[in-house]
C-alpha distance (Angstrom), angle and dihedral (degrees) to the residues before:
residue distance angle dihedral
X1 . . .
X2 3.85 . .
X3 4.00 112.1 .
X4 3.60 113.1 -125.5
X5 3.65 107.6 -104.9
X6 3.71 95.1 -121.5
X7 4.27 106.7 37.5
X8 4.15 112.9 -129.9
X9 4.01 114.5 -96.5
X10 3.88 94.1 30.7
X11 3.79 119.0 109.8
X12 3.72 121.5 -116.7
X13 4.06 122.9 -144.2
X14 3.58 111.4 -147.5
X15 3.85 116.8 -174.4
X16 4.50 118.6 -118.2
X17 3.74 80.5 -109.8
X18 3.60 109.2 57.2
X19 3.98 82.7 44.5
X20 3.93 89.7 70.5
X21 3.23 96.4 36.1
X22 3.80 91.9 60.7
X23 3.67 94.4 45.8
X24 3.90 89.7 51.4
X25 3.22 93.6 56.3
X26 3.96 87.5 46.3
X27 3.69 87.1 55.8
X28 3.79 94.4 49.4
X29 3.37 92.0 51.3
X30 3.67 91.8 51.8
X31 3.59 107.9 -100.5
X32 3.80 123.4 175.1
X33 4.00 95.0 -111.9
X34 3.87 106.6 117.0
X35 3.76 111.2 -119.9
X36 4.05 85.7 -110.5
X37 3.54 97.7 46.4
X38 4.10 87.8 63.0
X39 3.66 93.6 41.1
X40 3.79 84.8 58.3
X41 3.83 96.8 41.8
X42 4.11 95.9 42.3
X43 4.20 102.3 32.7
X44 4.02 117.1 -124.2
X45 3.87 141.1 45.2
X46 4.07 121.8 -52.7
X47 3.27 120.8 -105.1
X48 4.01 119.7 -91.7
X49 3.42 105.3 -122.6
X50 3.98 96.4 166.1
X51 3.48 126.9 -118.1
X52 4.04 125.8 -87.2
X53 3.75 125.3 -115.9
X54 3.51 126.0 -109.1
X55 3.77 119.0 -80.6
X56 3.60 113.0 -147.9
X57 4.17 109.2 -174.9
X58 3.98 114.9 -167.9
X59 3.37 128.4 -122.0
X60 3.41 119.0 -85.7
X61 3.73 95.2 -138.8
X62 3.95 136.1 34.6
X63 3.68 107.8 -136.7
X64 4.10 119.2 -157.0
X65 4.02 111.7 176.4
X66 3.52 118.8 -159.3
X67 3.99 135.3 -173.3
X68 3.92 126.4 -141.4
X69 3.69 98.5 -117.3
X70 3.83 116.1 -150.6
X71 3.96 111.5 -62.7
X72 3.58 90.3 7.2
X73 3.87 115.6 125.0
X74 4.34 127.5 -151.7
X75 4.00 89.4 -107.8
X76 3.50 92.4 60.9
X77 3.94 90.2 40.5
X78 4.03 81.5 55.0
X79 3.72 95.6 44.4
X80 3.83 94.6 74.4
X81 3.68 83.7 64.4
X82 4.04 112.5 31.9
X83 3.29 138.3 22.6
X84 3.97 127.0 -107.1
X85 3.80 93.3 -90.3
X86 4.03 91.8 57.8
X87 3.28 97.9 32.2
X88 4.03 92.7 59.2
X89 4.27 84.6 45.1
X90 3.91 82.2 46.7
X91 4.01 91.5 52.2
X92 3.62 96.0 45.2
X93 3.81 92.8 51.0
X94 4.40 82.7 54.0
X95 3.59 89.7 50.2
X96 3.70 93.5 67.0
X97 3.81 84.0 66.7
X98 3.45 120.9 27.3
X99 4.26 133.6 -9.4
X100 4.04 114.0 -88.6
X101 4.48 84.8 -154.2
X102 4.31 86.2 59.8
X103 3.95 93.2 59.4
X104 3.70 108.2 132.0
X105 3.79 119.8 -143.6
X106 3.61 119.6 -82.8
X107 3.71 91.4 23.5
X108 4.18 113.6 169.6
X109 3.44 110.2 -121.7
X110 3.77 117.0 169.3
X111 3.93 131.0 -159.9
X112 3.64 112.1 -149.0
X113 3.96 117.1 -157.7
X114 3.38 135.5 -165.1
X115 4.03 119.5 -134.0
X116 3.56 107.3 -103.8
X117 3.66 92.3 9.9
X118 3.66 152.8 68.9
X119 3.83 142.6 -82.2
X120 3.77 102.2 -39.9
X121 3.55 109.1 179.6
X122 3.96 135.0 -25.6
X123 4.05 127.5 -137.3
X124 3.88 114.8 -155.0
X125 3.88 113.0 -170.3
X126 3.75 111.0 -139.8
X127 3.99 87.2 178.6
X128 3.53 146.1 -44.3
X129 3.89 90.9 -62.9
X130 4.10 102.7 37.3
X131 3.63 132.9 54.2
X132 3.68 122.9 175.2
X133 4.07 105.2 -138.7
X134 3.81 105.0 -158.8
X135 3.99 106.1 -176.1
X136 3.95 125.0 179.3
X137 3.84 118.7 -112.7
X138 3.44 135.9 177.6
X139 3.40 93.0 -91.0
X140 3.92 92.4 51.0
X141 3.97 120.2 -96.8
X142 3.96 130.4 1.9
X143 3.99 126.2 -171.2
X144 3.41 136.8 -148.6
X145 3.86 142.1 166.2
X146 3.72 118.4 -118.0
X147 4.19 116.2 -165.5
X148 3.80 115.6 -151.4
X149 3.81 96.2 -116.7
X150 4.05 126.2 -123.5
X151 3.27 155.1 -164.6
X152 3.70 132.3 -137.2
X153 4.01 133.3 -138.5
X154 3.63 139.2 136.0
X155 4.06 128.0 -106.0
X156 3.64 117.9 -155.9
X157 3.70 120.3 -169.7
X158 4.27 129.7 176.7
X159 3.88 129.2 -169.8
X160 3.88 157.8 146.7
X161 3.35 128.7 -119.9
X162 3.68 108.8 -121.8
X163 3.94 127.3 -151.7
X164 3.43 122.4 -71.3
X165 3.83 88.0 8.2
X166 4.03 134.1 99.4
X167 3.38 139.9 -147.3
X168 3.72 95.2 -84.8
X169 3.79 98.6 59.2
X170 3.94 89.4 41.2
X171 4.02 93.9 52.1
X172 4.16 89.7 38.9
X173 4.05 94.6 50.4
X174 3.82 90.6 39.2
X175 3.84 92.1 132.8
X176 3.98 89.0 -152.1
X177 3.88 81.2 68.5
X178 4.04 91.6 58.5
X179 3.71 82.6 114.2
X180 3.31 97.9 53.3
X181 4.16 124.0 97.2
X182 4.30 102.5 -115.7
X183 3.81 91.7 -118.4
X184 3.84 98.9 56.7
X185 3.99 91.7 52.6
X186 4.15 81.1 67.9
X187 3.40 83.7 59.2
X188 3.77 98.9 50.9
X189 3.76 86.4 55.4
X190 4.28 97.4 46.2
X191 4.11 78.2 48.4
X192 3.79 87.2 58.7
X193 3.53 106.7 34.6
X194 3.98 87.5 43.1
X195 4.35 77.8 48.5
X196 3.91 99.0 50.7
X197 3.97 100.7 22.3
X198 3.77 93.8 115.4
X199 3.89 95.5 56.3
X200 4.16 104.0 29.0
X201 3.90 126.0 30.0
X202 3.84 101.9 -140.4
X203 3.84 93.1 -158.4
X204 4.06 100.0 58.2
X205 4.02 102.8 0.4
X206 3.90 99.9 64.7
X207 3.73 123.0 92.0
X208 3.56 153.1 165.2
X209 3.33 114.5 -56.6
X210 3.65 95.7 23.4
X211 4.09 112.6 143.0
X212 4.23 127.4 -145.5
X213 3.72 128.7 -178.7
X214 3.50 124.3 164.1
X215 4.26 141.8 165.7
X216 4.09 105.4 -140.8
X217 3.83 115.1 -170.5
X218 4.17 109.7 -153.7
X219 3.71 135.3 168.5
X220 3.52 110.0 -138.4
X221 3.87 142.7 -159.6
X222 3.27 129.6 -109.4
X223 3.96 94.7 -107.1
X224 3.99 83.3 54.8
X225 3.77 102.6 -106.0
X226 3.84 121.3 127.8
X227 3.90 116.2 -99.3
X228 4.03 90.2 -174.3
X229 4.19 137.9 -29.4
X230 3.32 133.6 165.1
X231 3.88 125.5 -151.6
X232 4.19 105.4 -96.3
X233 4.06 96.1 -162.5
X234 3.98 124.1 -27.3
X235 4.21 133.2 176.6
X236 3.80 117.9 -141.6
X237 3.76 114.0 -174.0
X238 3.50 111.5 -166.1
X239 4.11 123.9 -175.2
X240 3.97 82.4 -11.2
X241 4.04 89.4 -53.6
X242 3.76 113.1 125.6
X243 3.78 118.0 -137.7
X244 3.94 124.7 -174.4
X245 3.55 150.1 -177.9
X246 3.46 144.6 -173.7
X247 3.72 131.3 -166.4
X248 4.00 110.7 -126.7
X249 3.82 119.8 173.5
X250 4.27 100.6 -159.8
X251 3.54 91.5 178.9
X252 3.68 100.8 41.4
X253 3.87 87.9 -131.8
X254 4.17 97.8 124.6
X255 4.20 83.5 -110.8
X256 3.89 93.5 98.7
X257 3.99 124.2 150.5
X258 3.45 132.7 -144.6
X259 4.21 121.8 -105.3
X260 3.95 124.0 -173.0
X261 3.99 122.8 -133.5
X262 3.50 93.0 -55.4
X263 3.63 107.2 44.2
X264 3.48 99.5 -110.1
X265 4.13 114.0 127.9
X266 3.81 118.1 -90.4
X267 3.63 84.8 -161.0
X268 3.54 122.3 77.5
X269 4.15 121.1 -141.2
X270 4.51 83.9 -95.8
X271 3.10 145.1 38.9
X272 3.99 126.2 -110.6
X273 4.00 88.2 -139.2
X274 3.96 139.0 5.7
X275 3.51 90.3 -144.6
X276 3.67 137.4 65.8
X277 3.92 118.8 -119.0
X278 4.00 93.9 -18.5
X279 3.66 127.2 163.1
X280 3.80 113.7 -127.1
X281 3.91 101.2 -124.0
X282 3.73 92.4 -177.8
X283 3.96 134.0 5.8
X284 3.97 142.8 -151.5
X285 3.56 107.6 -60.8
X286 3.96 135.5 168.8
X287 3.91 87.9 -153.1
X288 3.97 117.5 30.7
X289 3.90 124.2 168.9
X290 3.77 95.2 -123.3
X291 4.12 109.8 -141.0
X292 3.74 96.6 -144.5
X293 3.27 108.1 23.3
X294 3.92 89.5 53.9
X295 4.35 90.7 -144.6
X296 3.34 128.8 104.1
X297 4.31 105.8 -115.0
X298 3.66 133.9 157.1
X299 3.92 119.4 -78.1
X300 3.51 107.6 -139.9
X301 3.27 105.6 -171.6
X302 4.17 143.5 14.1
X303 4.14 130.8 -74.0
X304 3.55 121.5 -147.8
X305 3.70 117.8 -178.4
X306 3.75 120.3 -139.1
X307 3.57 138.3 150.1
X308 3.84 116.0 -77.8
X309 4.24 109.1 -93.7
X310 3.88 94.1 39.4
X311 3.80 109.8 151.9
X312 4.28 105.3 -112.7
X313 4.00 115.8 -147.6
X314 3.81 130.2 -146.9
X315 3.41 96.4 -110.0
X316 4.10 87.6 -145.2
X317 4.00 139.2 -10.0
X318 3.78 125.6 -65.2
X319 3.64 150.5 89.5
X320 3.90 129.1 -50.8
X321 4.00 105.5 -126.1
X322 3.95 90.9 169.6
X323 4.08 135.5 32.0
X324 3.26 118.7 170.7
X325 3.79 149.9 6.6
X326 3.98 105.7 32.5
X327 3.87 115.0 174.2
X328 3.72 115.9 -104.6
X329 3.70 89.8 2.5
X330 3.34 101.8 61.2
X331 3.39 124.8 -153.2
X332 4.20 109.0 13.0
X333 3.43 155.7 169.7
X334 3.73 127.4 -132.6
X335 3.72 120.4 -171.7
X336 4.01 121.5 176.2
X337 3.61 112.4 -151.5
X338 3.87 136.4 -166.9
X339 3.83 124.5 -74.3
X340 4.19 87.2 29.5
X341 3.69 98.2 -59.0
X342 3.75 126.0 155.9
X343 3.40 137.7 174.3
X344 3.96 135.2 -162.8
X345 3.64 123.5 -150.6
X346 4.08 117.2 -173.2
X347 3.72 153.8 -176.7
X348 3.98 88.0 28.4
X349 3.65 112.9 -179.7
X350 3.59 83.6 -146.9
X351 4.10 135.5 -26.1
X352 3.63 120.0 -111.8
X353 3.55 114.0 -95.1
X354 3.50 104.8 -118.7
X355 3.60 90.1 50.7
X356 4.19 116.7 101.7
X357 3.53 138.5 144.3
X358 4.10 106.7 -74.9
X359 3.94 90.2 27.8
X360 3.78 110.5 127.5
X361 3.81 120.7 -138.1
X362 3.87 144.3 -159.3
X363 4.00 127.3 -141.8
X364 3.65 105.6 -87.5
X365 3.94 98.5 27.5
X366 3.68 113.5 138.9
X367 3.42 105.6 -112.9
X368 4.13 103.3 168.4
X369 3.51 145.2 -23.3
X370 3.92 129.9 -108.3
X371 3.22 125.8 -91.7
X372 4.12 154.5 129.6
X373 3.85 107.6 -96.2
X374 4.14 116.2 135.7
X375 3.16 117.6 17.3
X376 3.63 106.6 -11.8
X377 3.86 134.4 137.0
X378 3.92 97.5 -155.0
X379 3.98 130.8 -25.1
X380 3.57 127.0 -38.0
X381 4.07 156.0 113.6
X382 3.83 119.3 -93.5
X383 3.63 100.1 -165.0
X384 3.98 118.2 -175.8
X385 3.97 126.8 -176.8
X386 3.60 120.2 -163.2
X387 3.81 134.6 -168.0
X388 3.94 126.2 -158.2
X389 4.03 80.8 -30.3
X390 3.40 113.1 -47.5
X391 3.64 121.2 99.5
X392 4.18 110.7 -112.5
X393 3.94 128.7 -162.2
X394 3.83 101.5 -98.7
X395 3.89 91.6 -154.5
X396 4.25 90.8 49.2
X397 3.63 104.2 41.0
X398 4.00 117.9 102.4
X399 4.12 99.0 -127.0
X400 3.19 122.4 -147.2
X401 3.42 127.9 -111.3
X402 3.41 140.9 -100.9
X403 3.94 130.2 -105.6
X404 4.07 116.9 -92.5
X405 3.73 133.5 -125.4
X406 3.87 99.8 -55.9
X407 3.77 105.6 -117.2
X408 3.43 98.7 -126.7
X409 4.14 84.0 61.7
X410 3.38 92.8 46.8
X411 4.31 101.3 98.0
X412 4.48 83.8 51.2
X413 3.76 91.2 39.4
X414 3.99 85.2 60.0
X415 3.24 91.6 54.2
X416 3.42 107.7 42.8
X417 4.07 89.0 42.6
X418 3.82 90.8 59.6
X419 3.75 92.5 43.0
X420 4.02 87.9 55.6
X421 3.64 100.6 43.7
X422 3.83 85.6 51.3
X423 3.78 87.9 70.2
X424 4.01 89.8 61.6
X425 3.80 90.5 55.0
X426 3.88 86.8 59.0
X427 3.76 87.3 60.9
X428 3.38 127.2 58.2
X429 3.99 123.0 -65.6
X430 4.23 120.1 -127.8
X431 3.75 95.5 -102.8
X432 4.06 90.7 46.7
X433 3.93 105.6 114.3
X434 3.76 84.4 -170.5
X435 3.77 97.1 73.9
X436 3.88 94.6 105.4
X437 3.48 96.5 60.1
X438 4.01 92.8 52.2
X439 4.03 108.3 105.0
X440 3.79 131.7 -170.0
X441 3.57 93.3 -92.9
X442 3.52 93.6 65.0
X443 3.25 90.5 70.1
X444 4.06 139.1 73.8
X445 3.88 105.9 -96.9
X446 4.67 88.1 -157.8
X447 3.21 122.2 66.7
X448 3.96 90.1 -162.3
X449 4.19 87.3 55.1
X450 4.22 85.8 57.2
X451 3.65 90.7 53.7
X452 3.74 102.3 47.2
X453 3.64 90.0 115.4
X454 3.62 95.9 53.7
């Protein structure tokens, strides 16, 4: 075996300039010694060794987005692109995800090409959440689903009502909202009227004076709008009355309610409306002038006007026993409920497409969408509640109530209940004048850091 040319334990003497030399080339090789730090070990200026030109590197796709314009279809979309044999291989690849005949108008579909190639792979955007990813393979086209990722974390907001103003401007110009976008704060308020509807009516009951504060968990998108939230406890005080609720989930199923102080539900068994922020356009009558018909007949039920496309809620649990085509109301929902509840939902521009006859639903599932079919002058919701077979005025009727903390629950519903209303004693009280001067980063920005101690 070869000695080593310099034996182990024997000192080496290296000269000053192989020393530098060495750590030049440790520098050009790009060592972690600072520039200085050589200088100072080796004596006199680095080398200049010039400095590179810029390297500009092309994308490795061309990217051209389109949008369905109105009548337009995804084939003919496509046909810019392919011809009719790949475009049909292309479309039966989509189908595995989604329907090419439910496209709405100015749908984003992109074509993504590869540089010195063809069509490489298309991305159709069913909505803000869902794109279908179609990619070419060997073996022609492949589809996938691809969810807009988020992020979860909690907002929590306190204020007054101030004279002359309302709940909308109060929640809107809540300055620990800054961070906010504009058109999510109207969803913080539907989330609280929708929350307290059953004990205050936010369009004629609140007042000067009145107080809110509230913790609302969210997951949000990337471009910081809200994809979904639900209120996690809140306190309204209206005309020096304090109202509250707290979110509990007894069966750990993500369909929790809300309860006040003493467990019982702040909800009752229906909804007051299955729309959000809706003017009535017409209400329950036992003599109505009808506008088609030209005869005066009873109006069974309520109107509320809103544009065609608006999202329709079951107003309470139960079972759909009719979807679809409905007489003079068009196309409708029914949905039979317990205790001999039923509720009529017409003029759909079209039922959701989950919904069918035997399909069970919750209270605020989307059921339908508004719109003019039947006998309809122009765009609305004719909603109709009926009890053990006669038809009842949904905005006169007492409601019943909702279940209470199951007793079983009741030793984690104390827990969690105290937990949550400790997150409104980190905001400011009713009788705190300093609640203007509070902002967002006063606050805890995780819900899971408040609740350590639960």
């Amino acid at each position: 075996m070869r000695k080593p040319q310099y034996p182990i334990g024997r000192s080496r003497r290296v000269s000053f300039s192989s020393q530098r030399t060495a750590l030049w080339t440790l520098l050009g090789a790009g060592g972690v010694l600072g520039v200085g730090a050589i200088v100072a070990a080796v004596g006199g200026e680095p080398p200049d060794v010039g400095l590179m030109p810029p390297v500009v590197a092309r994308a490795a796709e061309r990217l051209e987005i389109m949008a369905l314009g109105p009548g337009e279809t995804l084939g003919e979309v496509l046909s810019k692109a392919l011809d009719a044999t790949e475009q049909g291989r292309l479309l039966m690849a989509f189908r595995e995800q989604a329907s090419p005949r439910r496209m709405n108008v100015g749908t984003e579909v992109t074509l993504r090409f590869r540089r010195g190639s063809g069509l490489r792979g298309v991305d159709v955007a069913l909505n803000r959440d869902e794109t279908v990813r179609l990619t070419r393979d060997p073996y022609g086209w492949s589809s996938d689903i691809v969810r807009t990722p988020t992020w979860t974390d909690t907002i929590y907001a306190s204020g007054r009502i101030e004279v002359g103003g309302s709940l909308w401007m109060a929640v809107v110009g809540d300055p620990a909202l800054e961070g906010v976008p504009y058109q999510d704060r109207g969803t913080l308020i539907d989330h609280l009227d929708r929350t307290f509807q059953w004990q205050v009516d936010f369009s004629r009951q609140i007042q000067a004076g009145d107080f809110y504060r509230f913790a609302f968990e969210r997951q949000v998108r990337p471009d910081g709008s809200m994809r979904v939230g639900h209120i996690v406890v809140a306190e309204l005080v209206n005309a020096g009355t304090p109202f509250h609720a707290i979110w509990f989930d007894p069966n750990d199923d993500g369909m929790g309610t809300y309860y006040d102080l003493e467990g019982k539900s702040v909800r009752r068994a229906f909804l007051r409306k299955p729309l959000e922020f809706r003017r009535i356009s017409s209400r329950f009558s036992s003599s109505r002038f009808h506008p088609i018909l030209q005869t005066w007949r009873g109006h069974q039920g309520v109107d509320y006007a809103a544009a065609s496309g608006t999202p329709i809620m079951a107003t309470a649990d139960g079972v759909v026993t009719h979807s679809g085509p409905l007489g003079g109301l068009g196309n409708a929902v029914v949905i039979d409920h317990p205790n001999g509840f039923r509720t009529r939902y017409g003029h759909m521009s079209a039922v959701a497409a989950n919904i069918h006859v035997g399909t069970r639903v919750r209270q605020s599932q989307i059921i339908g969408y508004v719109g003019s079919t039947g006998l309809a002058t122009g765009p609305h919701l004719h909603y109709e509640l009926w009890r053990s077979g006669r038809a009842v005025d949904p905005l006169a009727i007492d409601l019943p109530s909702g279940d209470p903390v199951p007793d079983d629950n009741w030793q984690r519903w104390s827990v969690e209940m105290q937990a949550r209303l400790a997150l409104l004693e980190r905001m400011p009280a009713p009788g705190d004048v300093q609640y203007a001067d509070v902002t967002a980063s006063s606050y805890p920005t995780d819900l899971e850091d408040a609740d350590e101690d639960e």
